[in-house]
C-alpha positions as CSV (number, residue, x, y, z in Angstrom):
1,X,-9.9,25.6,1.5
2,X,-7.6,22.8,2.2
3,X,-9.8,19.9,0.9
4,X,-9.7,21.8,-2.4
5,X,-6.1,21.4,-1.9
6,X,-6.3,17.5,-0.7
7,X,-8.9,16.5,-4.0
8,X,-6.4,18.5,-6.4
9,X,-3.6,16.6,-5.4
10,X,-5.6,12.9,-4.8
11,X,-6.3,14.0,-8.2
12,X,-3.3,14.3,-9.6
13,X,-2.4,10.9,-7.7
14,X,-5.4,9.4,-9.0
15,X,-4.9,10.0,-12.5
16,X,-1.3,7.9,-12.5
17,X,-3.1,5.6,-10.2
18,X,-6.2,4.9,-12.9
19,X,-4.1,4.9,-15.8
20,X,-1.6,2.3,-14.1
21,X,-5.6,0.6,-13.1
22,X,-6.3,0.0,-16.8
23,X,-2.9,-1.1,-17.7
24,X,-3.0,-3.5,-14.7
25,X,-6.4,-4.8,-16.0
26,X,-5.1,-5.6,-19.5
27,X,-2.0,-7.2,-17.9
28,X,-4.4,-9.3,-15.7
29,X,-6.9,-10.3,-18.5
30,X,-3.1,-11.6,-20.6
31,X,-1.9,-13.7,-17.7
32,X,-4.8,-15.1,-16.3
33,X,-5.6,-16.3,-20.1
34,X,-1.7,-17.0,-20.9
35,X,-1.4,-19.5,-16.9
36,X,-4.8,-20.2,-16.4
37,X,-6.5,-20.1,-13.0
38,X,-3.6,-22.3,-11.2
39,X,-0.8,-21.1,-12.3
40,X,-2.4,-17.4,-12.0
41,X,-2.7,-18.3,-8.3
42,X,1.1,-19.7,-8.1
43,X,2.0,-15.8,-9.4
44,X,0.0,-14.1,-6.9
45,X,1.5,-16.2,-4.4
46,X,5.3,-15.3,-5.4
47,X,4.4,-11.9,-6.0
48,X,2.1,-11.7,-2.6
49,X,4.7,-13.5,-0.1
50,X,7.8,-11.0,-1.3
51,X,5.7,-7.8,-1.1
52,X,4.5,-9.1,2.1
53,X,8.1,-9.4,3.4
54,X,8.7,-5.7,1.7
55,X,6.1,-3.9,3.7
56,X,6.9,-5.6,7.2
57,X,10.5,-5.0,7.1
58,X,12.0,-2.3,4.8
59,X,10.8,1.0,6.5
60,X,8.1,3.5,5.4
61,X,9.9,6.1,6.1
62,X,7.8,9.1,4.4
63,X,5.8,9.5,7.6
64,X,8.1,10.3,9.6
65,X,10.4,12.5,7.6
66,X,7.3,14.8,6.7
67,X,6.2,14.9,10.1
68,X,9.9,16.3,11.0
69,X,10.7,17.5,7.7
70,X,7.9,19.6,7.4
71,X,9.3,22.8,9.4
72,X,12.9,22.5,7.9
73,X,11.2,22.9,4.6
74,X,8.8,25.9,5.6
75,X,11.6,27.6,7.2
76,X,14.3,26.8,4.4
77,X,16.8,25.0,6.6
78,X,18.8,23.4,4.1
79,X,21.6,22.0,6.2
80,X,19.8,20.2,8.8
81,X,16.9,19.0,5.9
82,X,19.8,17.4,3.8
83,X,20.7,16.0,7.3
84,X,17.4,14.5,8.1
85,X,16.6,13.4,4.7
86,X,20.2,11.9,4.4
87,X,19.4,9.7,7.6
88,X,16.0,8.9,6.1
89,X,17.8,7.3,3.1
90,X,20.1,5.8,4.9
91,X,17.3,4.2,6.8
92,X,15.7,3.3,3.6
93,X,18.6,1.1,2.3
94,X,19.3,-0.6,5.3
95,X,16.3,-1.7,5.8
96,X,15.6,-2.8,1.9
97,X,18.9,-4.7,2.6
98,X,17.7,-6.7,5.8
99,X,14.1,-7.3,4.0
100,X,15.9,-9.1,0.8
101,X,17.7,-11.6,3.0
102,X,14.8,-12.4,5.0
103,X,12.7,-12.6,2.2
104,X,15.2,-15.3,0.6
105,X,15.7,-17.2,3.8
106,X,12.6,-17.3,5.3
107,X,11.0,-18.7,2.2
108,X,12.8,-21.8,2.8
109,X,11.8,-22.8,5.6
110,X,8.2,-21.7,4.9
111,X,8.2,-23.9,1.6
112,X,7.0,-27.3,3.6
113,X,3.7,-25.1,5.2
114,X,1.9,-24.0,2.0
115,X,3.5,-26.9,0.1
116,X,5.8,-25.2,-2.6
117,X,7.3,-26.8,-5.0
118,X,11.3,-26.0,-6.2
119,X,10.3,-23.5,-9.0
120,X,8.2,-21.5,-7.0
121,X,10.5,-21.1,-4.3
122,X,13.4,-20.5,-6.9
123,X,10.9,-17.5,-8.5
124,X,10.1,-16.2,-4.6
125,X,14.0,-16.0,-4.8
126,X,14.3,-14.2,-7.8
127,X,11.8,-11.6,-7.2
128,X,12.7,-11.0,-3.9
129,X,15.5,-8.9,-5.7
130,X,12.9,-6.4,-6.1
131,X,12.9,-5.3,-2.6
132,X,16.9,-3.9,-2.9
133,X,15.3,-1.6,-5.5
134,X,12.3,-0.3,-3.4
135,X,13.9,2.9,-1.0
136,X,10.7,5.0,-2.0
137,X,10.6,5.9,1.4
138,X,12.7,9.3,1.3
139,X,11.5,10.5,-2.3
140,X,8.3,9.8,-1.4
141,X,8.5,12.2,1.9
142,X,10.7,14.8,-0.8
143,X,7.9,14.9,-2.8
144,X,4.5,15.3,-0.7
145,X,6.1,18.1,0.9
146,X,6.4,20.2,-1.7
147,X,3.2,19.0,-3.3
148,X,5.0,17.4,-6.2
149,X,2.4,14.5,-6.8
150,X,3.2,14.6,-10.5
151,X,6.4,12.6,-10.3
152,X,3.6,9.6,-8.4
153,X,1.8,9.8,-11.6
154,X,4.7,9.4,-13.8
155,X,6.2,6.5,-12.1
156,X,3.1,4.5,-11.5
157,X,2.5,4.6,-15.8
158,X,6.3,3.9,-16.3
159,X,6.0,1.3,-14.3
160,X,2.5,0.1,-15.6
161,X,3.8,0.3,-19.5
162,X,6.5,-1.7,-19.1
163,X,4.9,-4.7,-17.6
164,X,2.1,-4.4,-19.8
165,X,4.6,-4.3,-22.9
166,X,6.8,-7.4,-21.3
167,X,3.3,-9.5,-20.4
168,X,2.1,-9.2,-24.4
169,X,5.4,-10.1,-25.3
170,X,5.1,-13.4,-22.9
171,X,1.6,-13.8,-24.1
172,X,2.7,-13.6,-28.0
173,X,5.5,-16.9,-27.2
174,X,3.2,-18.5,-24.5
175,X,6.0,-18.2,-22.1
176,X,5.9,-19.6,-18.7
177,X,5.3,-18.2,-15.2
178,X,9.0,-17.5,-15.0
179,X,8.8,-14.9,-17.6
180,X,6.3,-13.4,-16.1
181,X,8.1,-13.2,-12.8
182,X,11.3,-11.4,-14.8
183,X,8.5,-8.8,-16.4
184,X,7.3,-7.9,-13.1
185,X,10.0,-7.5,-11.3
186,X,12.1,-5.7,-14.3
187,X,9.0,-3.1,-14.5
188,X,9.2,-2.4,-10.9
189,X,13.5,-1.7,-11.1
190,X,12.9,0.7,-13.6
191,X,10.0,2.6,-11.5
192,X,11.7,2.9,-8.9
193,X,15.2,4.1,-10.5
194,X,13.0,6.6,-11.8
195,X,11.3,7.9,-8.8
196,X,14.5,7.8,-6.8
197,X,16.5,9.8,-9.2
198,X,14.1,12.2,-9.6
199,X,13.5,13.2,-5.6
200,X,17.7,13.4,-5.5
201,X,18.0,15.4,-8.7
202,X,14.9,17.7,-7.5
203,X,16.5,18.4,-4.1
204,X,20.0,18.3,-5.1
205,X,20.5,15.7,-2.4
206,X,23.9,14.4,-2.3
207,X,23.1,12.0,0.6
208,X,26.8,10.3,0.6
209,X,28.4,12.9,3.3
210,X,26.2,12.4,5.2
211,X,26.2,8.8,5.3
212,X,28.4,8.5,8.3
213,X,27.8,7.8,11.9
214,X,28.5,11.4,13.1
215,X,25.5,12.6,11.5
216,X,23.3,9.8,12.6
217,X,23.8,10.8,16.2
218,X,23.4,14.5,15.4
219,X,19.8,14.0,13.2
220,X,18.9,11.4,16.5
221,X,19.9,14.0,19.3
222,X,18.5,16.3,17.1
223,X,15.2,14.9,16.9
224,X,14.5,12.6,20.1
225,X,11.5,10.9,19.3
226,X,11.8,10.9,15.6
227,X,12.9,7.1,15.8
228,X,10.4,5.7,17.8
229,X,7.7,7.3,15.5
230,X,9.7,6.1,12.4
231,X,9.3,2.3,13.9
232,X,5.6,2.6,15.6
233,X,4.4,4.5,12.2
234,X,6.7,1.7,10.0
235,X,4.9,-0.8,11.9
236,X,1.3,0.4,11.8
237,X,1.1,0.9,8.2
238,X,2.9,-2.6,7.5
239,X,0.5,-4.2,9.2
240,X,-2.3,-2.9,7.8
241,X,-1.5,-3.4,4.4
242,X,-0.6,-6.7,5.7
243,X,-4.0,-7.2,6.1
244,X,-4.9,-7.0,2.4
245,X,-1.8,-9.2,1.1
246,X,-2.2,-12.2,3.7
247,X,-5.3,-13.2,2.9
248,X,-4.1,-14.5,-0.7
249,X,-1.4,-17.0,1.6
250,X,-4.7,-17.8,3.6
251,X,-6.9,-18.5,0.9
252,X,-3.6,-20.6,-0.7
253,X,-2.8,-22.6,1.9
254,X,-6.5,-24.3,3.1
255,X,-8.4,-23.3,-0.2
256,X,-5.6,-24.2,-2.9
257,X,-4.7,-22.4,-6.5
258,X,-7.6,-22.3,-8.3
259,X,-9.3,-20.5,-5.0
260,X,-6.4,-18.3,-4.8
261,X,-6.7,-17.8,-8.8
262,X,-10.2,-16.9,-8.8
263,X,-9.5,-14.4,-5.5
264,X,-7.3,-12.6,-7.4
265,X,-10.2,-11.0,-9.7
266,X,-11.3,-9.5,-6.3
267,X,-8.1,-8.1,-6.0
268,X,-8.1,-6.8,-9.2
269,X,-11.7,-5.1,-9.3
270,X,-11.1,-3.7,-5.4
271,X,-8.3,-1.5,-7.1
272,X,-10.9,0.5,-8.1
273,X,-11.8,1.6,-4.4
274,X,-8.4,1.9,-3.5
275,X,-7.5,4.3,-6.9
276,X,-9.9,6.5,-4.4
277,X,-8.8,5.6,-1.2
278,X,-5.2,5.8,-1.3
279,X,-4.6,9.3,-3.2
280,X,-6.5,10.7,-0.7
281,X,-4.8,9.5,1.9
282,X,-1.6,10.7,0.7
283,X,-2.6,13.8,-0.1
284,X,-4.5,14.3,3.4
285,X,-1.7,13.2,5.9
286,X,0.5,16.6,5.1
287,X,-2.2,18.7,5.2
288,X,-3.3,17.4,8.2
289,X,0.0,17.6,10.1
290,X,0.6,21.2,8.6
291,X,-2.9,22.5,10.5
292,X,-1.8,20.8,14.0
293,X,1.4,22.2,14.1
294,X,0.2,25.8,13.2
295,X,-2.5,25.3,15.9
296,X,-5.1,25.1,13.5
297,X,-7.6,23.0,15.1
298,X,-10.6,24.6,13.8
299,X,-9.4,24.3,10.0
300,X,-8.0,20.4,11.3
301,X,-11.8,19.1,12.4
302,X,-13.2,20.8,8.9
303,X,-11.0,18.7,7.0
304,X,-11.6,15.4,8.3
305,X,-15.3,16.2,8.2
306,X,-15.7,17.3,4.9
307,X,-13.1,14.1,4.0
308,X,-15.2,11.6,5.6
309,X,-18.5,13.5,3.6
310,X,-16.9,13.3,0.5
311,X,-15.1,9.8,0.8
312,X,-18.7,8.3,1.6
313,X,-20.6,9.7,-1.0
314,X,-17.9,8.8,-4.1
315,X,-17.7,5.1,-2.4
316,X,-20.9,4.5,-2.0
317,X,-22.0,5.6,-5.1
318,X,-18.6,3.4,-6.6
319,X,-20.0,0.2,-4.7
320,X,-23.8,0.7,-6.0
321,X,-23.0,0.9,-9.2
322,X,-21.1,-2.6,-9.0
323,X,-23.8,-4.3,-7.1
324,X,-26.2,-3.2,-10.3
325,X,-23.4,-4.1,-13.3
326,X,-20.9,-6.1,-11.6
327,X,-21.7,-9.8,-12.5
328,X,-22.1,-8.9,-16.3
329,X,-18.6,-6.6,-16.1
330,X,-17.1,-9.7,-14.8
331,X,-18.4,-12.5,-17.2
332,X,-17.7,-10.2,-20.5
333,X,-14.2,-9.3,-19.4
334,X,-13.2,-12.4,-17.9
335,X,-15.6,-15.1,-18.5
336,X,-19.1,-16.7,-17.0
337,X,-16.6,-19.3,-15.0
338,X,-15.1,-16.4,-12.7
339,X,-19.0,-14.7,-11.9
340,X,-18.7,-16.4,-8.9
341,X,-16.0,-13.9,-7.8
342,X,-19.0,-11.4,-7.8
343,X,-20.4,-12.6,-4.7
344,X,-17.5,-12.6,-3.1
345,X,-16.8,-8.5,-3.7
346,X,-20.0,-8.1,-2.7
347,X,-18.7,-8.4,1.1
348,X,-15.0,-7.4,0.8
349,X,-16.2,-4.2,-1.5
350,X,-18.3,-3.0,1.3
351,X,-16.1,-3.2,4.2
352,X,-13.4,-1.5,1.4
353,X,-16.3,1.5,1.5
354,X,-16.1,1.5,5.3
355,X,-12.1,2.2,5.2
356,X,-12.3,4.8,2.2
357,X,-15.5,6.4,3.7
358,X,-13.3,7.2,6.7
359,X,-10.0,7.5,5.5
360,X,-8.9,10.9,7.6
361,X,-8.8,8.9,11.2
362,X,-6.0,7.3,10.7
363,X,-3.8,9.6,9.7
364,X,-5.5,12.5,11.6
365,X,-4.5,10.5,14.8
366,X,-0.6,10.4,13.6
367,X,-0.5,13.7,13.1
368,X,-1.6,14.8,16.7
369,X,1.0,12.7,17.4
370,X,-0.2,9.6,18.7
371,X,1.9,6.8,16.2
372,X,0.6,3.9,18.6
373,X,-2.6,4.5,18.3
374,X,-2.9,3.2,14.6
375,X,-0.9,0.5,15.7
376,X,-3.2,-0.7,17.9
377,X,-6.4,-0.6,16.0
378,X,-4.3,-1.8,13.1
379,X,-3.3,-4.6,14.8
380,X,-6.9,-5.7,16.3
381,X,-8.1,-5.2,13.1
382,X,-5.3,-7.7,11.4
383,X,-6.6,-10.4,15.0
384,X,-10.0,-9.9,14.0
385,X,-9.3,-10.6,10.2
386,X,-7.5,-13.8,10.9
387,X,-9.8,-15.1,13.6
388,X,-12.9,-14.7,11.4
389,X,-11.3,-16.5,8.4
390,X,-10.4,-19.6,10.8
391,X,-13.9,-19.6,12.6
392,X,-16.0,-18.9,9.0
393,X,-13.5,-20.3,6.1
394,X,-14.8,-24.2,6.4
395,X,-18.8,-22.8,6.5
396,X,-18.7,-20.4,3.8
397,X,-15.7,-21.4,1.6
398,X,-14.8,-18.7,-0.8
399,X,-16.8,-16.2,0.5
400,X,-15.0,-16.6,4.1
401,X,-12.6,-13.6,2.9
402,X,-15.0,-10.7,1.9
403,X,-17.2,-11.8,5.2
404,X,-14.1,-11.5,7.2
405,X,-12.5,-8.6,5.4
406,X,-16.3,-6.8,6.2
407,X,-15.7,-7.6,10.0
408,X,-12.4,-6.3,10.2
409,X,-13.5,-3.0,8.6
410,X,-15.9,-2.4,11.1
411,X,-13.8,-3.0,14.0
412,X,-11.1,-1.0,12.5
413,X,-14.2,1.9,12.2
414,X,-15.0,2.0,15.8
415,X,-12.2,1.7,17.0
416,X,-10.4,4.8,14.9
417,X,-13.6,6.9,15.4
418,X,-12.9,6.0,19.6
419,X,-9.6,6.9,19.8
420,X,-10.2,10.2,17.4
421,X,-13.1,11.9,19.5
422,X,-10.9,10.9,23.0
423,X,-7.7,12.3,21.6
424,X,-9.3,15.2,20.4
425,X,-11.3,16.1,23.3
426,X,-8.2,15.7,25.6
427,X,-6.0,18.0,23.8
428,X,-8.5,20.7,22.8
């Protein structure tokens, strides 16, 4: 069946994912200890504001070389899928390229608004150099295709080792946030070398012939439509995983540091949900796609039913379990000061459940072929986040983001499950 074939390969996700988890826990625990609550929400800042940048403008290009790629690959058409993925990188670098320099010139003028200082705006700088390194788009395509989720797993605990090993380091010679900075964005470089080289060694992709603007035309004549679902897809997924990195700017710039500090042990217990959520959302999307195009409808509605059955059952039972042991997991690993966190997941955890519970919508809508319907919802969804902090944040202080991060998951439900049945119904 293929959600045998989704679950093995979420699996295999999963694994690199929840090892990278518990190195990223230990890395937490040193630098909140080494900065303190401040300075820990001065990191997430830097580190939130560049990846923010990252995911709006340098393209996600995976979805919409597997949805075009997929057929070249099943039918062994070498010379047009070195074409296609050639483009794709093409489209990877340019747009890394454009998302530095905005990164490093919009943070300038953005310094005044949430009130940074000359050495955080120097370390936004800095790390922005992280985007040029982040063209994951075209491996990441090279490798779902072929169901090589291995190569996910080994750069996520490359990645994950490094920093861990660079942040005990800073810890051992209490070193300042700037170190920190360099050990992030060092540990990133190296991932990414890694997973790049790997997808062009794998496919023996030598994308520099095909760098020219002959072949741009021909993969774009070639393919019609394949750049408005690039920039409609690119867009959708940006924004919603916008969603979960503006909130830390939100809860910076009218709640202050410490807030943002003490939000970032949200963050860092929510990866659990998402060590579940994401994989399988990887893992589903070509699956999915493969059963529309061969016609497959019966096989397609199977899927997304027994995903949505499974998804709630391990969430729920995920989310219960914290409600019982939560507050005590927080104040031994942490500390009694940072229980009040606890209250806080209790809202954002369960609207997380609502998205992994029905993670197949979304991507069972792009692969019928309807890229602006994600958009959309994803973009209600991001109104109704930011409207809810506003109208909520100066009532319920800290707790304003897992109330509003509940609301938004709830829109973004109905909405998807709307859309899904109408589709559906139209073109069966």
């Amino acid at each position: 069946m293929k959600i045998k074939k989704v679950f093995k390969n979420a699996g295999i996700l999963a694994s690199g994912d929840f090892f990278a988890a518990i190195l990223g826990f230990i890395s937490f625990g040193i630098i909140g200890r080494t900065l303190g609550t401040s300075n820990l929400g001065v990191f997430s800042v830097i580190i939130t504001y560049v990846t923010l940048i990252d995911k709006f403008v340098n393209f996600q290009s995976w979805q919409a070389l597997i949805k075009y790629g997929s057929k070249l690959s099943f039918v062994n058409d070498k010379h047009n899928y070195n074409k296609l993925f050639s483009f794709g990188l093409f489209i990877d670098i340019a747009s890394a390229i454009l998302a530095f320099l905005i990164s490093i010139i919009l943070c300038t003028y953005l310094s005044s608004f949430f009130k940074w200082d000359n050495n955080t705006l120097n370390l936004i700088k800095i790390y922005s150099i992280v985007i040029l390194f982040n063209i994951e788009g075209t491996p990441t395509a090279i490798f779902r295709i072929d169901n090589k989720y291995l190569f996910f797993t080994k750069r996520a605990m490359i990645t994950s080792i490094i920093k861990m090993l660079l942040f005990v380091i800073c810890c051992s010679y209490s070193l300042k946030i700037d170190y920190f900075i360099y050990s992030t964005l060092l540990a990133q470089a190296l991932g990414s070398i890694y997973f790049v080289s790997k997808a062009l060694n794998y496919t023996n992709l030598n994308p520099l012939p095909f760098f020219k603007k002959s072949n741009i035309k021909y993969v774009l004549k070639r393919n019609p439509r394949i750049l408005n679902f690039l920039i409609i897809s690119n867009i959708q997924t940006s924004l919603k995983l916008s969603t979960t990195l503006v909130d830390t700017l939100l809860v910076n710039k009218f709640l202050g540091n410490s807030a943002t500090g003490l939000f970032q042990v949200v963050k860092q217990f929510t990866k659990v949900f998402s060590l579940i959520s994401s994989p399988l959302y990887k893992s589903i999307y070509p699956e999915l796609t493969s059963l529309w195009e061969s016609n497959n409808t019966k096989e397609f509605k199977v899927l997304i039913i027994n995903g949505v059955k499974y998804g709630t059952l391990i969430s729920f039972a995920t989310y219960f379990l914290f409600a019982i042991f939560g507050k005590y997991i927080i104040g031994i690993y942490i500390g009694p000061e940072f229980v009040e966190s606890y209250f806080i997941m209790l809202y954002y955890f369960l609207g997380v459940v609502i998205l992994v519970s029905t993670f197949p919508f979304s991507p069972a809508i792009l692969a019928m072929g309807f890229p602006k319907i994600p958009l959309k919802i994803t973009f209600i969804s991001s109104l109704s986040f930011i409207t809810s902090f506003f109208l909520l944040y100066e009532k319920f202080n800290h707790l304003t983001i897992g109330i509003s991060y509940l609301i938004t998951s709830i829109v973004w439900l109905i909405f998807n499950f709307y859309f899904f049945k109408t589709k559906l119904k139209q073109l069966i």
